[in-house]
Every structure is written in C-alpha cells, then in structure tokens.
DRENDO-1510 file (C-alpha; in Angstrom, 1 decimal, always signed):
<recs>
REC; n; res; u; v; w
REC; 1; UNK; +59.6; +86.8; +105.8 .
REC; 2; UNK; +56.1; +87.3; +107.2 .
REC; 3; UNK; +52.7; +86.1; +105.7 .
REC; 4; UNK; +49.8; +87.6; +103.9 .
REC; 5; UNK; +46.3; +86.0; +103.5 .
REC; 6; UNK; +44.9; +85.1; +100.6 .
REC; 7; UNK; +41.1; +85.8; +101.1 .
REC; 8; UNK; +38.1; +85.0; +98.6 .
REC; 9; UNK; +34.9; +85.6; +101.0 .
REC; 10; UNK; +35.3; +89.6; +101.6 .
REC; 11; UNK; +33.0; +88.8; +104.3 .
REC; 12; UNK; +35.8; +88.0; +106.2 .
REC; 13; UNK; +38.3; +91.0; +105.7 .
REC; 14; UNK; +37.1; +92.6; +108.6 .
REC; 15; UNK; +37.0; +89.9; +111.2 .
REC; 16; UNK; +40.0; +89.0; +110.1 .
REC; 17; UNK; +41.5; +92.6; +110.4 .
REC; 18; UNK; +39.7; +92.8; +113.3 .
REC; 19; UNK; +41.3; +90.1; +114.9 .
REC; 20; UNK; +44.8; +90.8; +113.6 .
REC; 21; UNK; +44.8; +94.5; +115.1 .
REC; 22; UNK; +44.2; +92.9; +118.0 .
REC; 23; UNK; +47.5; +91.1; +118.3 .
REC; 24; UNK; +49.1; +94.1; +116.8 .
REC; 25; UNK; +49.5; +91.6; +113.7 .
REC; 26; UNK; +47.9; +93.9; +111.1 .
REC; 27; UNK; +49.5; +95.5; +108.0 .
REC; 28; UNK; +48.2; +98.2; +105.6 .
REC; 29; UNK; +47.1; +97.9; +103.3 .
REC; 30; UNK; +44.3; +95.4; +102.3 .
REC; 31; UNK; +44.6; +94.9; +98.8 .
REC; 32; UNK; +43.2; +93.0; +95.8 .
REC; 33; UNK; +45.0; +90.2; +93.6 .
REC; 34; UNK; +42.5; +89.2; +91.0 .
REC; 35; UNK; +39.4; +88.2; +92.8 .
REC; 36; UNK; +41.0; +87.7; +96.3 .
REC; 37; UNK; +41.6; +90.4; +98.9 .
REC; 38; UNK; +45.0; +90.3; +100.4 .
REC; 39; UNK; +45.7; +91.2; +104.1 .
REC; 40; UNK; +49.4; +91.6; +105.2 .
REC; 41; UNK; +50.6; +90.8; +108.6 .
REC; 42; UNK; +53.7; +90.2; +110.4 .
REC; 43; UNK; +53.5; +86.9; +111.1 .
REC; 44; UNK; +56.3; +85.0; +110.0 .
REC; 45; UNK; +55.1; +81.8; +111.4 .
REC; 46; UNK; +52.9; +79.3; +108.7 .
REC; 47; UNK; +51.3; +77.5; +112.3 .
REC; 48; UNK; +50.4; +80.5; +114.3 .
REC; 49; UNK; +46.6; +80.1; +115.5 .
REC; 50; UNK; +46.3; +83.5; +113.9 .
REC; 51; UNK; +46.4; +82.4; +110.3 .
REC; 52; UNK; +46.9; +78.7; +109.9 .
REC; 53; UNK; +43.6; +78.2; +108.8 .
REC; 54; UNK; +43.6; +80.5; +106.0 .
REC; 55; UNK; +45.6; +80.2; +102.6 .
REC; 56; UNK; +48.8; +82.4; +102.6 .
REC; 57; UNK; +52.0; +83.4; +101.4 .
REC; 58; UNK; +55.5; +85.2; +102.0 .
REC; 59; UNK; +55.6; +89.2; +100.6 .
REC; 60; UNK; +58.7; +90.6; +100.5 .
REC; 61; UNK; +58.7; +93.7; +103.1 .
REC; 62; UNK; +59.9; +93.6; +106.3 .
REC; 63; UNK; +58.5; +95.3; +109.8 .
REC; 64; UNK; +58.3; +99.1; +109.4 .
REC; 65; UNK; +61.7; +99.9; +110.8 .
REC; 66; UNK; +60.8; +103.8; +112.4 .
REC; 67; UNK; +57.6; +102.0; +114.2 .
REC; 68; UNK; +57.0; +99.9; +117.0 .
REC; 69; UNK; +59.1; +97.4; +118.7 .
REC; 70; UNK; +61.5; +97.5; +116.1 .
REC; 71; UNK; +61.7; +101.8; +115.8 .
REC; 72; UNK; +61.5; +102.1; +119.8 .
REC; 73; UNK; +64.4; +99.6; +120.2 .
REC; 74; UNK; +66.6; +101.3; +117.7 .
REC; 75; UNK; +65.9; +104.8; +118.9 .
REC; 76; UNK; +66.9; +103.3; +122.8 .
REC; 77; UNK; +69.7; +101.3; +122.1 .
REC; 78; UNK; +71.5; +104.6; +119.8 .
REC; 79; UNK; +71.0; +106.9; +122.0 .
REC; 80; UNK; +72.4; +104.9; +125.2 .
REC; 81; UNK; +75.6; +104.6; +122.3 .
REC; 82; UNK; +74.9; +100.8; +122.1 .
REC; 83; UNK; +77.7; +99.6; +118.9 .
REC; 84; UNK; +75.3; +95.9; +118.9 .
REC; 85; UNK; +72.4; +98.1; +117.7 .
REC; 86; UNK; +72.2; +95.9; +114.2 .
REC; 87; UNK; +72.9; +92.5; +116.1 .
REC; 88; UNK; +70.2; +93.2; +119.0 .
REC; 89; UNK; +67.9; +94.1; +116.6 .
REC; 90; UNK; +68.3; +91.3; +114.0 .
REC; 91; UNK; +67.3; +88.8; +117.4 .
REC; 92; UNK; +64.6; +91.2; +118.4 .
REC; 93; UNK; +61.2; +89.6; +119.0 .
REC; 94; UNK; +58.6; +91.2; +116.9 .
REC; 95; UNK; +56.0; +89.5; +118.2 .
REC; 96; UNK; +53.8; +89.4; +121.3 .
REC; 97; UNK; +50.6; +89.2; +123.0 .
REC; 98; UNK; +48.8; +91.3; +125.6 .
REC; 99; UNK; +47.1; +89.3; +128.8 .
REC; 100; UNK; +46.5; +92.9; +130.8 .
REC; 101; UNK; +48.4; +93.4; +132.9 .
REC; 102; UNK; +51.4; +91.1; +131.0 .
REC; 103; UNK; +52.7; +92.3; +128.1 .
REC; 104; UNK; +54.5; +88.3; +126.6 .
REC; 105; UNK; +57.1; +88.1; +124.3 .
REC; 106; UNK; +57.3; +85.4; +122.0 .
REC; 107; UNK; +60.3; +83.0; +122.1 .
REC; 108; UNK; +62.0; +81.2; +118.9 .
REC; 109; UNK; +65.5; +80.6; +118.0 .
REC; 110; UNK; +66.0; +83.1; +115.9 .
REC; 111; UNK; +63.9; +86.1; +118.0 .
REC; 112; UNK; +63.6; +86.1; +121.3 .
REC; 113; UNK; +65.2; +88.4; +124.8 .
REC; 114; UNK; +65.9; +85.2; +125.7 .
REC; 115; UNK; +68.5; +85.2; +122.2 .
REC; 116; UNK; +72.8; +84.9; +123.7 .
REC; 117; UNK; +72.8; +88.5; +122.4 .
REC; 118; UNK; +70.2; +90.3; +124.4 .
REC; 119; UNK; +71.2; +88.2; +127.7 .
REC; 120; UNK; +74.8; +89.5; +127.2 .
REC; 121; UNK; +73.8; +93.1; +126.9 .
REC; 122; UNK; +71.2; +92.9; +129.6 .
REC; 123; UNK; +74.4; +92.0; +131.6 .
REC; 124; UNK; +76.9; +94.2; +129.9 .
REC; 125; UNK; +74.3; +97.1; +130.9 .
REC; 126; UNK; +73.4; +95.9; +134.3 .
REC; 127; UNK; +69.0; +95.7; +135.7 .
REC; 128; UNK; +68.5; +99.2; +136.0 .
REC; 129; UNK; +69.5; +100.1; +131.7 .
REC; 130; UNK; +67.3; +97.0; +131.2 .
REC; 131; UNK; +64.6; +98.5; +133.8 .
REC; 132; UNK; +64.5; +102.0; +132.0 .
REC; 133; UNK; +64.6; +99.8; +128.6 .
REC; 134; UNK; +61.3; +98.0; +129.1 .
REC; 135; UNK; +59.9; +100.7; +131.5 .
REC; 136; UNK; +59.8; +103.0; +128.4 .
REC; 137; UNK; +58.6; +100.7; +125.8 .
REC; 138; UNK; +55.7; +99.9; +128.0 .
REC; 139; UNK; +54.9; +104.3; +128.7 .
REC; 140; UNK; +55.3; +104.9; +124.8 .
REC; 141; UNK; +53.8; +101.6; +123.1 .
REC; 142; UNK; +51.5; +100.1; +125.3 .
REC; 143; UNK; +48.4; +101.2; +126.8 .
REC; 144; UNK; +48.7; +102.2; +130.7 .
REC; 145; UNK; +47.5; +99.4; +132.5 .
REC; 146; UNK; +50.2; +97.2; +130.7 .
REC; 147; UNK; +53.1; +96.8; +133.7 .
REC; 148; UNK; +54.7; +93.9; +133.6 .
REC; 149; UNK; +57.0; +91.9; +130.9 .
REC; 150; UNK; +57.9; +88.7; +129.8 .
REC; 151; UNK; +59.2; +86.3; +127.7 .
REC; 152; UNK; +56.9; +82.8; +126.7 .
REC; 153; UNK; +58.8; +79.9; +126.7 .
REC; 154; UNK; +57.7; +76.3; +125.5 .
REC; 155; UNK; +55.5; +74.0; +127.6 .
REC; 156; UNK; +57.2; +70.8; +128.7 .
REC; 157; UNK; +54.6; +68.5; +126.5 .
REC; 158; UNK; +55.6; +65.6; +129.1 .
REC; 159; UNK; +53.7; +67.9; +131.9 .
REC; 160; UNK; +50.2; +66.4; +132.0 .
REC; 161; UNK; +49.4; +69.6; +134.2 .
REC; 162; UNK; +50.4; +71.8; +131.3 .
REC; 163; UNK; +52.6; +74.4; +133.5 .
REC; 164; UNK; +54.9; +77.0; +132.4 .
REC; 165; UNK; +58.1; +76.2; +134.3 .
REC; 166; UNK; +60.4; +78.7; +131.8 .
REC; 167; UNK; +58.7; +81.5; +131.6 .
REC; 168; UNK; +61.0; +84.5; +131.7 .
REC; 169; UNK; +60.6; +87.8; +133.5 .
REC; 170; UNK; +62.3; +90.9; +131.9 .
REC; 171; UNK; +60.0; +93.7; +133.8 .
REC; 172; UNK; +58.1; +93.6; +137.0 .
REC; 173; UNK; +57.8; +91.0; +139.7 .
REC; 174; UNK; +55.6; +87.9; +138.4 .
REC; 175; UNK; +56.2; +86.1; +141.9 .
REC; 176; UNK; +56.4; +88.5; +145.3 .
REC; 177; UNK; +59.7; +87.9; +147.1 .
REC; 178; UNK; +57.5; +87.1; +150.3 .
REC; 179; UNK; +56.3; +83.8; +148.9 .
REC; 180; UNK; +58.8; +80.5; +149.0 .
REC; 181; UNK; +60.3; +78.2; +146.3 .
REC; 182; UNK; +58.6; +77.9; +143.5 .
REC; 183; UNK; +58.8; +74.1; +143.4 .
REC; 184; UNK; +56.9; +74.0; +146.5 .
REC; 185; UNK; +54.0; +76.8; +145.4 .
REC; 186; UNK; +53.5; +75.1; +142.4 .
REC; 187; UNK; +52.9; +71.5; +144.0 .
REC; 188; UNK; +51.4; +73.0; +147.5 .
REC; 189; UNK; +50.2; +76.8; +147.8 .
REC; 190; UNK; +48.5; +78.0; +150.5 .
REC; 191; UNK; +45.7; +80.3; +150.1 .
REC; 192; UNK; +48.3; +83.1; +151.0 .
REC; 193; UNK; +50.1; +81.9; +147.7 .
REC; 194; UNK; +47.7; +82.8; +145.3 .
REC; 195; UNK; +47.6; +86.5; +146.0 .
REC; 196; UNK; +51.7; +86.6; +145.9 .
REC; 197; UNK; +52.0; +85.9; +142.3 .
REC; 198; UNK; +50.2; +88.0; +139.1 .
REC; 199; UNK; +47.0; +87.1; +137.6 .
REC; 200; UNK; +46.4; +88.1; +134.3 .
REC; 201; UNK; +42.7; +88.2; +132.7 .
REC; 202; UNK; +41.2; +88.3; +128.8 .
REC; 203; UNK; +37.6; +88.0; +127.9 .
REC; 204; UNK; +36.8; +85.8; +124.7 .
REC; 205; UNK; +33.3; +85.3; +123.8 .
REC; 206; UNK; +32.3; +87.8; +126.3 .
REC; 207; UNK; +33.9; +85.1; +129.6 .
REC; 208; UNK; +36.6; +86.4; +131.4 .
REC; 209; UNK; +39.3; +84.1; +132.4 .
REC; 210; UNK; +42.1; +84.5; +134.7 .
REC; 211; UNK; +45.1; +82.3; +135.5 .
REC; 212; UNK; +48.5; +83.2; +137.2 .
REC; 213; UNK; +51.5; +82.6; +134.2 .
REC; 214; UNK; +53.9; +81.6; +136.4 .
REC; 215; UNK; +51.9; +78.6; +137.4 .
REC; 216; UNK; +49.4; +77.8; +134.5 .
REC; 217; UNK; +49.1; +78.3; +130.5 .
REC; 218; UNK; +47.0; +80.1; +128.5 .
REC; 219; UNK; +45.9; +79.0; +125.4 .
REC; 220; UNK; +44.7; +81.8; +122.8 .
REC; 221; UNK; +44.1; +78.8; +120.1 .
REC; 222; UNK; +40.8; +77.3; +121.9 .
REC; 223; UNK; +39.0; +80.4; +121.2 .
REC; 224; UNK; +36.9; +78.9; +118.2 .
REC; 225; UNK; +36.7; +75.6; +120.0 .
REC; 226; UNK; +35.1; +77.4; +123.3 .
REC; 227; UNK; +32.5; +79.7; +120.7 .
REC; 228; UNK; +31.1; +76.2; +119.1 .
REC; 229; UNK; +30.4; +75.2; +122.6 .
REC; 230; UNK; +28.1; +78.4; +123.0 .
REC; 231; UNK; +26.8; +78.1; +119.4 .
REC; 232; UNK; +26.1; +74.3; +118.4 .
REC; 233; UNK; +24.5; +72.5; +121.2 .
REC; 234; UNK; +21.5; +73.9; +122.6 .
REC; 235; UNK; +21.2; +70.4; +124.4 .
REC; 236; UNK; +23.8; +72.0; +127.1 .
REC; 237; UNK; +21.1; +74.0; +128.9 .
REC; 238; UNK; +19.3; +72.5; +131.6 .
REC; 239; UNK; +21.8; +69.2; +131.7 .
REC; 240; UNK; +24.9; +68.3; +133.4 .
REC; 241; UNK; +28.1; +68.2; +132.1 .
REC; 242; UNK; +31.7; +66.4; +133.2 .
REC; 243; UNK; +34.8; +68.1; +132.0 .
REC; 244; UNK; +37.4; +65.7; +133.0 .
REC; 245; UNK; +40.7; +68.2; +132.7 .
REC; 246; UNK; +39.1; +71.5; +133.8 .
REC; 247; UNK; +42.2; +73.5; +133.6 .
REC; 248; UNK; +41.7; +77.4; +134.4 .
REC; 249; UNK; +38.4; +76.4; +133.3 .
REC; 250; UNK; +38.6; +77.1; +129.1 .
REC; 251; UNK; +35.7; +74.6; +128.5 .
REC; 252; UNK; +34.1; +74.5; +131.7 .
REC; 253; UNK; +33.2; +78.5; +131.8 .
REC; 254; UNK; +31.6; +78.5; +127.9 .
REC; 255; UNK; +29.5; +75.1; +129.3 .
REC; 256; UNK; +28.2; +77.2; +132.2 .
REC; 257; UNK; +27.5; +80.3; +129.8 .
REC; 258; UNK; +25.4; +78.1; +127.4 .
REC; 259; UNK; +23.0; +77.2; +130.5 .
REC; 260; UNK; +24.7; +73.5; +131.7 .
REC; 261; UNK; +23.1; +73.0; +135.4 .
REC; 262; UNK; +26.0; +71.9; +136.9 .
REC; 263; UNK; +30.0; +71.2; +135.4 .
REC; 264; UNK; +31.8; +68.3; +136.9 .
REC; 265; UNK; +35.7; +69.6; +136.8 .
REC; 266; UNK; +38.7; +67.1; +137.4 .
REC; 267; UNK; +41.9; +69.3; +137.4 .
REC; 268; UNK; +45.0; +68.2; +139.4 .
REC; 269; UNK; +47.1; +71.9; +139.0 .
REC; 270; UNK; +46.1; +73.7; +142.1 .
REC; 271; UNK; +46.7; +76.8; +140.9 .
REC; 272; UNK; +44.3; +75.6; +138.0 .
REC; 273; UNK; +41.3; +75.1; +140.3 .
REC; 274; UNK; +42.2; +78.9; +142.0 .
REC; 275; UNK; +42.0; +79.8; +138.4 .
REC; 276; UNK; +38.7; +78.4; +137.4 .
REC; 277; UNK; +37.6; +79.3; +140.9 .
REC; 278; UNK; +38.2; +82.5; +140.1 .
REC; 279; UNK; +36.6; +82.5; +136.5 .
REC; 280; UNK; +33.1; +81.6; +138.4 .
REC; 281; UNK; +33.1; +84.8; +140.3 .
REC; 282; UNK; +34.4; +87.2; +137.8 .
REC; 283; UNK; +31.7; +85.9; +135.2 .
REC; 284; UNK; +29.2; +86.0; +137.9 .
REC; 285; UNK; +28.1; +82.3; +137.8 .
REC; 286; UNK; +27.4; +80.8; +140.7 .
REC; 287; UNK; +29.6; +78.3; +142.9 .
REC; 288; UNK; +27.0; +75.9; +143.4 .
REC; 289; UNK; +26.8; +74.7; +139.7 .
REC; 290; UNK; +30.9; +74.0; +139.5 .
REC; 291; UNK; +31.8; +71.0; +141.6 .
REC; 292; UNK; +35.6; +71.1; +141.4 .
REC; 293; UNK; +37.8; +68.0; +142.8 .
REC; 294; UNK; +41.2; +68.9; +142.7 .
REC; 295; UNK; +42.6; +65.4; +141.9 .
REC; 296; UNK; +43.1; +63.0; +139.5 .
REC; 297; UNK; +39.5; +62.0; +136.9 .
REC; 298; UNK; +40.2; +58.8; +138.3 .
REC; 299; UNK; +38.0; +59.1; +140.8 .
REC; 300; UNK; +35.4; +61.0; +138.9 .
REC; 301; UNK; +32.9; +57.8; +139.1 .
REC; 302; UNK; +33.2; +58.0; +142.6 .
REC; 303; UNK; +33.0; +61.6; +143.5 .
REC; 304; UNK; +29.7; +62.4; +141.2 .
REC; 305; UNK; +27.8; +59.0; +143.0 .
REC; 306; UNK; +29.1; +60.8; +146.4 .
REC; 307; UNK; +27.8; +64.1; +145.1 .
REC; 308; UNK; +24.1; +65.9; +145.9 .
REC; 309; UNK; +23.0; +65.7; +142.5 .
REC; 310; UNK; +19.8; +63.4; +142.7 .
REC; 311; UNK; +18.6; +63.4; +139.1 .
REC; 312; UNK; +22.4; +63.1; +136.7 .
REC; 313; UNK; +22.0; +64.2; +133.4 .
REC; 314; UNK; +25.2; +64.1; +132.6 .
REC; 315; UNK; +24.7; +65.4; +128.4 .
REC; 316; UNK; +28.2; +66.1; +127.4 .
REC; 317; UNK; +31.7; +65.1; +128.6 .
REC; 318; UNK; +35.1; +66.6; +127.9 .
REC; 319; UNK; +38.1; +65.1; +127.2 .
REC; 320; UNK; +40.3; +67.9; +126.6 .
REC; 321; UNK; +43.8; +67.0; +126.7 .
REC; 322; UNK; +47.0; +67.0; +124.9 .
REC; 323; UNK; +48.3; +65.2; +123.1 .
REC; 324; UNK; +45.7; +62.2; +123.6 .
REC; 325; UNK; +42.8; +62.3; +125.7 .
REC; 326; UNK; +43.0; +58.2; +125.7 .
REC; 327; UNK; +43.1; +57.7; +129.4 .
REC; 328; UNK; +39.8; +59.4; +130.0 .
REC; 329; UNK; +37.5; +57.3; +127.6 .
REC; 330; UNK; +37.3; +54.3; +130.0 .
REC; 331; UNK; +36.2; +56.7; +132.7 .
REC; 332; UNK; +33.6; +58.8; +130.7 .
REC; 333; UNK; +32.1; +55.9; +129.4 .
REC; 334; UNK; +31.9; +54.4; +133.3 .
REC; 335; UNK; +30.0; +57.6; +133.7 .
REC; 336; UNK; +28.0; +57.5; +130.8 .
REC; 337; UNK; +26.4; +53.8; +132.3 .
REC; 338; UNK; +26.0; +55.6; +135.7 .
REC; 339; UNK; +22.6; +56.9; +134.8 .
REC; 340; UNK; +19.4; +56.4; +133.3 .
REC; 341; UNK; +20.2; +56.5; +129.2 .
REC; 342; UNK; +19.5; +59.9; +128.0 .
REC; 343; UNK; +18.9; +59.7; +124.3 .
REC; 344; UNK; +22.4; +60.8; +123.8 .
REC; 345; UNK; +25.8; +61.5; +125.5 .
REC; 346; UNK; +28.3; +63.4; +123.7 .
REC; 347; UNK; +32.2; +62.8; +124.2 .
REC; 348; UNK; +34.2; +65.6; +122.9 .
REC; 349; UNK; +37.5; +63.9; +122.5 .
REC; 350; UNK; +40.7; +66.4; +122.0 .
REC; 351; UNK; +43.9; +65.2; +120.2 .
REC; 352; UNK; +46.5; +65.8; +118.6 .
REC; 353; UNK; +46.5; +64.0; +115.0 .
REC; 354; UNK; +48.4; +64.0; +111.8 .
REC; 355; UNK; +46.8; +65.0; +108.5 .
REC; 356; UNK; +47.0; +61.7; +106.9 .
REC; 357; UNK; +45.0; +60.2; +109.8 .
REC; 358; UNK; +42.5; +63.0; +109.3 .
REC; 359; UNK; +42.1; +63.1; +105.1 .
REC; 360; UNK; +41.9; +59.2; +105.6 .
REC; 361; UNK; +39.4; +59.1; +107.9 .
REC; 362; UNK; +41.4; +56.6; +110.3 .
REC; 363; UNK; +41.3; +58.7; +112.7 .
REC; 364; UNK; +37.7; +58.7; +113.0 .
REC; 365; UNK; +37.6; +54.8; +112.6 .
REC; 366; UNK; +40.0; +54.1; +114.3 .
REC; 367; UNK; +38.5; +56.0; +117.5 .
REC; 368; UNK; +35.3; +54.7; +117.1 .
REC; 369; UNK; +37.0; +51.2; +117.2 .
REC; 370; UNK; +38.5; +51.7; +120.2 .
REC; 371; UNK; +35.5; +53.0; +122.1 .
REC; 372; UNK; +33.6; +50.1; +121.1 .
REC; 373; UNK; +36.1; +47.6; +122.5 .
REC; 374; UNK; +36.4; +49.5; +125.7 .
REC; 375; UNK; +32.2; +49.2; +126.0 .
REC; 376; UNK; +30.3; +47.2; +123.4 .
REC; 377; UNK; +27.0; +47.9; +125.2 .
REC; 378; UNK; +27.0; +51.6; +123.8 .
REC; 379; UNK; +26.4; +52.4; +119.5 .
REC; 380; UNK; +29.1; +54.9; +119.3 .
REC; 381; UNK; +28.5; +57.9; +115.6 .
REC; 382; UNK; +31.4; +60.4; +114.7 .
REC; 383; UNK; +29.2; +63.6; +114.6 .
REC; 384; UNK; +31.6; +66.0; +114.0 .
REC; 385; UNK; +35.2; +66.6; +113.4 .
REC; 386; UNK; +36.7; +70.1; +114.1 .
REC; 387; UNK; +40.2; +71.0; +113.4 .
REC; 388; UNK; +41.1; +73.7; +115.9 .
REC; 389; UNK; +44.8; +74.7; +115.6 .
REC; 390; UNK; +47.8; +73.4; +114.0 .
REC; 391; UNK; +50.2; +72.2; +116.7 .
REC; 392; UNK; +52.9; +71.2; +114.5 .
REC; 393; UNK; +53.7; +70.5; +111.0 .
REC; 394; UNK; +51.3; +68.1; +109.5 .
REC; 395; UNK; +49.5; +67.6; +113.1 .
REC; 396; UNK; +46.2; +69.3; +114.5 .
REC; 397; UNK; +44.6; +69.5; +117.6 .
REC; 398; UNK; +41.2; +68.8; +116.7 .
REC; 399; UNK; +37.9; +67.6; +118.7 .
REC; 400; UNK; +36.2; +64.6; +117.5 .
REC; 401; UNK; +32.2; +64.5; +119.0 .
REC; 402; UNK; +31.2; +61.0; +119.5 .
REC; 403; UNK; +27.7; +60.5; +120.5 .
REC; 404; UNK; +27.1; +57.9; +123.0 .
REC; 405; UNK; +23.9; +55.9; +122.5 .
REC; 406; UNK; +22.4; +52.0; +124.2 .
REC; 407; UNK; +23.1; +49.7; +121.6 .
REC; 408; UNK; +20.1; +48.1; +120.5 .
REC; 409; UNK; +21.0; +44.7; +120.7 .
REC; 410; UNK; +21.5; +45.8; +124.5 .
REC; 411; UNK; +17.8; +47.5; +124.7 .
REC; 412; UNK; +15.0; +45.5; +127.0 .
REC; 413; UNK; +12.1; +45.0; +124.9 .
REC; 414; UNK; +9.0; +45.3; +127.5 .
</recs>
C-alpha cells in the first residue's frame, strides 16, 4: 500500500506537492484530518528520499487503474491479446524518475521489468513488441524529449567508485555499438568513449549536473545536503575548498556556486571527472578554479603543495563517502596543518549511521574521539549534525561538521 503524509506546518503543502508532482508521486486530493493536512502519494516505500523525513501512513487505495503506467499498460498488453494481462501488471513498476533524456524504472522484488514475468514475455513477444511497447508509453506519457528507457538496479555498496554495473536497458541504446567492452570503458575510456554512451542532465538548486548512467550514479537524495552548502556558510566565498571524493561533482559544483576560489576534487571513476568536467562548463564556471586529479585522495597532500595556489585557504573539506568517510580524516587533517591556521576548518564528514548512535549522541563522541587521536594538536567542536536520507532501516546518511581549530595548549605565546 502506498503512503500519505501527515503535515502540521501548511506552509509546507505546496513544496511538498510541488516536489511530489515532480516525481509523478502526487495524489489528489490534499485533505484535512483534524489539524493536519494530508497529501496522498504513491509511494509505497517508508525510506524513499521523497518522504522519509516526514510522518506518514498507509491509505487504503491503490494507483488509479485507467491512468498512467498502470492504464497504458493494460490498454497495450489487451489489445496485442496478452492472457498474462493481470500477472504483468501485478509486477509492474509504478514508479520512476525522469533524468531527460532517460526515463528510470525503479527496481524491487516485487515490481520491477526486470520481475521473471516481464523478462518471459519480452521473450515470448520478441524486441520489436517490446520496442512498440515502450516506444508508445514514452509518445503518450512522457514529454518529447524523453527517448530512452531503463531499469535502476542496486549499487554494489563494496564499489568505492559507486558505479552502476546492472543497470538495465529496455529502450534505446545507453552504449553505441561502436565503443568496446564495457569492462575496459569503464576502467580506461578514451576521450572518444565519452561521446559513445548517453549523458543525462537535471538541475537542482539552479546547477546542472550531468553524468553518463551506464558508468556513474546519481543520487536525487543529496539535494537538501547540496542547498545547505549554498545557504549556511557564507565563509565559502573567497576560500578554498578540498572535496576529497568529487564524484560527478554533487558537492564540488554547489561549493563553486557559493563563491569558493578554487575546489580541490579527488575522484578515481574516470567517467566521474568527465562528469564534473562537464558540470563546470554547462554551469559556466570556470576551469581554472576546479583542480581535478583523477586518482586516489591519497596523494591529495602532495598534489595541492605541487599546485599554483600561493596563498591556501583551504576553509572547508569534504568527506563525502559511503558508508564511512574514515579513511579520508587522516588526510584532511594532513591538509588542515599544511597552511597557516585560519580561525577555522570545517570537515564535513558523511556516513552512514544507525539511529541509536545518533539519539545517543555516540556518534558525535565517538567521532570527535577519533579525530583527536588521529591529531591532538587540533580542538576538534561538533557544529552540526544533519540527517540527509534514510539509507536503510534504522540507518542514515547524515553529515556531521566538525570545526577544526589549534589547540591552545599548542598556541605560541609571543
């Protein structure tokens, strides 16, 4: 059964609306329950970024079936004489997300294209019935620019480059026949590569990002995470920044926005860096202020002393990655002691952390702990904790900022 949220600010019906439409997520109507308004959507998972921060509950009433993916399905499948109608339809995906020009299907057990049913009638029915399928969803659903489909599998969570080695075409070519096994692009494309392969492109918070699916992920989720970098920390503009797992650039391109002179990236996915490469010129921002080492961070100490930057003010470092960032705090704090003390470095440390860690406040303790052991010449303060998505049941990805500061039993009295 999908969920509705439970909603006592009104203030927020309409971003919320707002944002639901634009996932096609949105159910009329909005109602009231007492003092709360109520806004149905077809979400039918409690963790989806969409509404796990909100209180919420099942209703009773399924999908619209004479609408949408559920009405164009059964319309198709009866009149090509289909007798699975009721089966395909009880595995349909109901769910999906538009990254212009992909249309992606979500994936679960229980609905997906991906499901034993709709692989054997794809077969039964042979590529050009499951061509004309999908070919006329996209003319009578979808806006024109829409062309290709697919289905999103899970990321392997062992994949420190984060890559999406399942996902599933249904429609379209995601990867041109001219370019050479996949293995190989994805560990060593040539500049050739990255114009054989489809690029999708969003804009959130007015950047535009663009990645290639086949090669690198997306993540939706960091949205709120990437507007608090614009919004909370003024101290950005004019300083440097180090974001030591760049990816397509999801932190990196909201640093530049707020005014950061120049973004250290460390990203080892190729296809990553074209990504972020990418970013800079589609959001206009110049080259010159994104020094991009496609490598490990390991060598970040090194490659910012080799770099032309004369005066570091290196204000803020990134840590953004799943599930722990814990390999990167030795080397931001190496970077933190290779300049002049500012009065403060922030580390914005992502992970992945259960809820009793977080009501308990171990978490925090515990991280502060561990920071102080790796350096004990630095006074390390929790500033802020911000939980950004649940990533599974009980545990959140959140971003703890730490601000760095000299100890003073380490200052020089003059």
């Amino acid at each position: 059964m999908p969920y509705e949220i439970l909603v006592d600010d009104a203030k927020l019906v309409k971003p919320i609306k707002t944002r639901l439409e634009g996932q096609r997520c949105f159910v009329k109507p909005i109602y009231r329950d007492g003092d709360r308004r109520v806004i149905r959507t077809t979400i039918d998972d409690e963790h989806d970024p969409l509404i796990a921060d909100f209180c919420k509950r099942f209703y009773r009433s399924e999908v619209p079936d004479d609408t949408g993916i559920v009405g164009f399905t059964r319309r198709f499948l009866e009149s090509e004489g289909c007798e699975q109608t009721e089966a395909l339809l009880d595995c349909l995906p109901r769910r999906y997300t538009i990254y212009s020009p992909l249309l992606l299907f979500n994936h679960s057990t229980h609905r997906s294209f991906e499901h034993p049913a709709w692989r054997s009638y794809f077969s039964e029915v042979g590529e050009a019935a499951k061509a004309k399928y999908f070919r006329q969803m996209l003319a009578q659903l979808f806006p024109p620019e829409i062309s290709h489909v697919a289905t999103n599998m899970p990321i392997v969570e062992t994949d420190v480059m984060r890559r999406p080695f399942n996902i599933a075409p249904l429609y379209g070519t995601l990867l041109s026949p001219q370019a050479g096994a996949v293995g190989q692009l994805r560990a060593d494309p040539q500049p050739a590569d990255f114009d054989r392969t489809l690029w999708c492109h969003v804009v959130q918070n007015g950047i535009h990002q663009l990645w290639a699916p086949m090669f690198t992920m997306f993540s939706r989720g960091n949205i709120k995470e990437k507007k608090r970098v614009l919004d909370v920390f003024p101290e950005i503009e004019g300083n440097d920044v180090v974001d030591l797992y760049a990816g397509i650039g999801y932190f990196t391109l909201s640093y530049l926005k707020r005014g950061a002179r120049r973004v250290f990236c460390f990203e080892l996915n190729p296809w990553s860096v074209e990504a972020l490469r990418r970013g800079l010129d589609a959001n206009s921002f110049s080259r010159d202020r994104c020094c991009i080492y496609n490598e490990s961070n390991e060598t970040c100490v090194q490659r910012i002393s080799e770099s032309s930057v004369r005066d570091l003010r290196v204000r803020h470092i990134n840590l953004g990655l799943l599930p722990s960032s814990k390999a990167g705090w030795p080397l931001a704090l190496a970077i933190v002691s290779m300049q002049q003390p500012l009065p403060v470095v922030t580390l914005h440390i992502h992970e992945n952390v259960h809820v009793s860690a977080i009501d308990s406040g171990s978490f925090v303790a515990e991280t502060l702990n561990q920071l102080a052991q790796l350096n004990g010449s630095y006074s390390y303060a929790a500033a802020h904790l911000e939980k950004i998505k649940t990533f599974a049941p009980d545990v959140w990805h959140v971003c703890l900022d730490v601000d760095v500061t000299l100890s003073t039993s380490h200052i020089r009295l003059s």
